[in-house]
VOGU-3710 file (C-alpha; in Angstrom, 3 decimals, decimal comma):
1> xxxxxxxxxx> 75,696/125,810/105,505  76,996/128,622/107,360  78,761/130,955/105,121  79,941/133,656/107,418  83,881/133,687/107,465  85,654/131,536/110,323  86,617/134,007/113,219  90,217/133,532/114,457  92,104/134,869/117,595  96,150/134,618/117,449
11> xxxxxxxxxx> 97,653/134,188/120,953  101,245/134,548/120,918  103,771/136,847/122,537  105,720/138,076/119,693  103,923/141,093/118,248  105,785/140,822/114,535  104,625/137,232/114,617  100,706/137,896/115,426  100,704/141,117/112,856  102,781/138,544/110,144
21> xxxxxxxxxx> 99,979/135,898/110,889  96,861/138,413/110,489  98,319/139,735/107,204  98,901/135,981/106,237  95,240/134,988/106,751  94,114/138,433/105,134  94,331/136,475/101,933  91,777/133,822/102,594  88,373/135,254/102,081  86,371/132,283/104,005
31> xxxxxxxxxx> 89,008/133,510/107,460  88,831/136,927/109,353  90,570/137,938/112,532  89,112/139,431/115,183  91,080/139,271/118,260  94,943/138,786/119,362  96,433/138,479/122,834  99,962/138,323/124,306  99,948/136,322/127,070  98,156/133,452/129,084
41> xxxxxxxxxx> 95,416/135,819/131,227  94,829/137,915/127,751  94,279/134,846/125,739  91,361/134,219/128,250  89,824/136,915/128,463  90,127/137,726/124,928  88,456/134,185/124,106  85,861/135,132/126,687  84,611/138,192/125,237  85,357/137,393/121,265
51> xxxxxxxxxx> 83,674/133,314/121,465  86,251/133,070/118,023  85,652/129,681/116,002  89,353/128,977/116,158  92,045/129,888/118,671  95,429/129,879/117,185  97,679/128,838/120,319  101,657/129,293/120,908  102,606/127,049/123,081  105,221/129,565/124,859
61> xxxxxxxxxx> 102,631/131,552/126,425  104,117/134,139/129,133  102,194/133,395/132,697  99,804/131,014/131,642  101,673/128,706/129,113  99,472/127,590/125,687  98,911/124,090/127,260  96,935/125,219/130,296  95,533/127,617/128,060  94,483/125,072/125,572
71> xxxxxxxxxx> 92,940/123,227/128,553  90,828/126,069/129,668  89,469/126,940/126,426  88,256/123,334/125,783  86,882/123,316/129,363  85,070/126,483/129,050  84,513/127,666/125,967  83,360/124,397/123,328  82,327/126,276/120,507  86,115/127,411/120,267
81> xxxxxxxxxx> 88,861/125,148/118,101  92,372/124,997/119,533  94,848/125,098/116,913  98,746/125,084/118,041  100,722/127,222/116,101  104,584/126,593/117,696  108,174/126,205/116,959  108,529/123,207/118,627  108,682/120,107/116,353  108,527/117,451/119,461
91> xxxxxxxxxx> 106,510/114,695/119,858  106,207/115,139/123,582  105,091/118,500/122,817  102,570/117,044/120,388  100,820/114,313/122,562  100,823/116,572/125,380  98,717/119,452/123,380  96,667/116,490/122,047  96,547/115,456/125,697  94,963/119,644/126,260
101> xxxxxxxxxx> 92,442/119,148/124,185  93,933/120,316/120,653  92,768/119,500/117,412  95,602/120,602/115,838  98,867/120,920/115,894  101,135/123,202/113,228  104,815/124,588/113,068  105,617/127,978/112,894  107,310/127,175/109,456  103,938/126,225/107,804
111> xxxxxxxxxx> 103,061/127,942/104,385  99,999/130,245/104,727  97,580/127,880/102,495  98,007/125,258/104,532  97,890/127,367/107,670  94,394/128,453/106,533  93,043/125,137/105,154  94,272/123,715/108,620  92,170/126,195/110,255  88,968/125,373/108,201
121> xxxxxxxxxx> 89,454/121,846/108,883  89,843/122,321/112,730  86,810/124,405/112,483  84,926/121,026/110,808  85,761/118,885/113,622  88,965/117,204/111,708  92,158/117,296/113,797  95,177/118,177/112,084  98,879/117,343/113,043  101,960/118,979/110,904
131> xxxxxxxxxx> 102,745/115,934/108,305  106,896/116,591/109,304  105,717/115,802/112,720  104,164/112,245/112,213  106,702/111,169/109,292  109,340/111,609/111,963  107,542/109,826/114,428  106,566/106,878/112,358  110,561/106,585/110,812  111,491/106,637/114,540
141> xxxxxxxxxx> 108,980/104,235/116,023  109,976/101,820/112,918  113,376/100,654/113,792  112,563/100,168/117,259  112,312/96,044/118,767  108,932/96,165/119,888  105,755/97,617/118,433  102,063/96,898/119,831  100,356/94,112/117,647  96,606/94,870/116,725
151> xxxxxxxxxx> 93,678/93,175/115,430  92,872/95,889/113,035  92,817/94,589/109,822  94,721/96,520/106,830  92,141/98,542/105,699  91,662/99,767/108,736  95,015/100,954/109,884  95,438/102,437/106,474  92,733/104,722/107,566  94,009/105,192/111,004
161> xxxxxxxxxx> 97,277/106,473/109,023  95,776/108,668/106,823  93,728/110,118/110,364  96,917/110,576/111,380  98,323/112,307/108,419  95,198/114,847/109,386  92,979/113,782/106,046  89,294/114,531/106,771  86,783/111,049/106,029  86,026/113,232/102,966
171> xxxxxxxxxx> 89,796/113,267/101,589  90,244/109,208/102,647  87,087/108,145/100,892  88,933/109,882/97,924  92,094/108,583/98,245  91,278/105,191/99,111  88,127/105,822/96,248  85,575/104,327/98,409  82,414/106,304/100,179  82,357/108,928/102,671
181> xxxxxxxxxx> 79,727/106,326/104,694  82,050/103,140/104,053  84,818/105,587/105,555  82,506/106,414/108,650  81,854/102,579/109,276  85,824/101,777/109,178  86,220/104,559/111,868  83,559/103,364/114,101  84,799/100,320/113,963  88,289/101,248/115,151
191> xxxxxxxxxx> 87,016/103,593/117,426  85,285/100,081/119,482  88,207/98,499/118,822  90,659/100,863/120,348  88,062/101,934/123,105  88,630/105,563/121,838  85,334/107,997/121,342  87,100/110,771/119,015  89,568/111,090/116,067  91,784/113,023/118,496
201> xxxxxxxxxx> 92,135/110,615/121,028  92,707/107,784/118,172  95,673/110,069/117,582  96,970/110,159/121,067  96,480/106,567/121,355  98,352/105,901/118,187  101,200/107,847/118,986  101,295/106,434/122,342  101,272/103,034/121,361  103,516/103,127/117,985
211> xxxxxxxx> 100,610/101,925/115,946  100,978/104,563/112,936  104,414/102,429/112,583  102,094/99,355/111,514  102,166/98,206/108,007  99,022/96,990/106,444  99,181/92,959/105,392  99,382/92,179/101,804
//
């Protein structure tokens, strides 16, 4: 296992806010820093040169907003992680930086632990969406007429919940106290059924389509 620390660059215009986030992550021993940029262009080029595990991504980006540069960074640099670090606690906002290429999605307003252990899970190929985000959503999407039937059965849209409550397969097989493998076949299988190849398009495609609304039968 690699045990070098995860290497994070923090692109966002306010100057108090990247220092503030650098001294935040200073804490975490498994994180380290090692680049910051200011505007759209920077973030590129800063990117370019640094290759950082993890991008953390405002998505009010002077020039080059955090969306396009989201897109870029997916397109041309894969062994980078976009996470969006933002203010803006909109679902629109949400499926279109999912729609980028994100694999997470955070408010501003998020305690430093979970800042950090959202990082490392990015960095592991889990995609993480702020939980005040989706609970929203899912209260919204509830009381309206009409939501999209499905033939997944209860077990299985319990674990396309708890995907979209950011949980890793690790942390479902836990809570649901079944195996990490058992986990993996549930996900494959709602994967074929969805016609989706990722966990972060199963989130787009859930939000999209009100299915994190959908109770599991008795």
């Amino acid at each position: 296992m690699d045990s070098r620390p995860i290497s994070i660059v923090i692109l966002d215009d306010h100057t108090l806010l990247r220092e503030g986030t650098r001294q935040l992550l200073t804490a975490f021993p498994y994180l380290t820093v090692i680049g910051e940029a200011a505007n759209g262009e920077e973030a590129l080029l800063v990117v370019d040169q640094l290759r950082p595990d993890v991008a953390l991504v405002d998505i009010q980006l002077p020039g080059m907003n955090g969306l396009e540069v989201t897109r870029q960074i997916v397109a041309n640099f894969p062994g980078t992680r976009v996470l969006i670090l933002t203010a803006h606690a909109d679902e629109d906002y949400l499926q279109a930086a999912l729609n980028s290429g994100a694999a997470g999605y955070l408010l501003k307003t998020t305690p430093a632990y979970e800042l950090a252990e959202a990082i490392r899970a990015v960095r592991s190929g889990t995609t993480v969406i702020d939980t005040s985000i989706v609970v929203r959503f899912v209260n919204q999407v509830k009381v309206q007429a009409s939501v999209r039937t499905t033939d997944l059965t209860a077990r299985e849209q319990e674990i396309m919940r708890l995907v979209g409550h950011g949980l890793s397969n690790k942390a479902i097989a836990a809570h649901l106290g079944i195996s990490h493998r058992t986990v993996e076949g549930h996900l494959h299988r709602i994967f074929e059924k969805e016609n989706v190849s990722s966990r972060t398009e199963l989130l787009r495609y859930a939000l999209e389509h009100n299915l994190l609304s959908i109770q599991p039968a008795d």
